[in-house]
C-alpha positions, 0 to 999 in steps of 0.5 A: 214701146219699151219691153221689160223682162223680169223674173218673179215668183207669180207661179199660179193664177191666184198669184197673177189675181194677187199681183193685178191691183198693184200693177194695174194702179202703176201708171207707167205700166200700160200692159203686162202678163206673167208667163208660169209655165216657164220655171223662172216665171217671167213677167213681162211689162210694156208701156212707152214710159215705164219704170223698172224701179215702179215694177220692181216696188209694185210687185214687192209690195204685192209680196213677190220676190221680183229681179231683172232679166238681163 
């Protein structure tokens, strides 16, 4: 299953509360998990069709600033 990294800037868990709905409601995405302990918080996403430009849109909208991992 294909594996995306991004960097965001979810820092806490009200940020992960705040972000869930539009990437729960994206359906290419099948799991996901923001680790913010590491500095550049980096949000992680699996599904066996997703769609980085998908991710990238959701977590916009929810109002976090978003970029690929290279």
């Amino acid at each position: 299953m294909p594996t995306l990294h991004f960097k965001t800037s979810i820092n806490c868990a009200n940020c992960v509360r705040a972000v869930t709905p539009f990437l729960d409601a994206e359906p290419t995405v099948e799991t996901w998990r923001v680790d913010t302990d590491n500095p550049a918080k980096i949000l992680t996403v699996e599904g066996p069709n997703v769609i980085p430009e998908q991710v990238l849109k959701a977590v916009a909208q929810a109002g976090f600033d978003i970029e690929p991992v290279a």
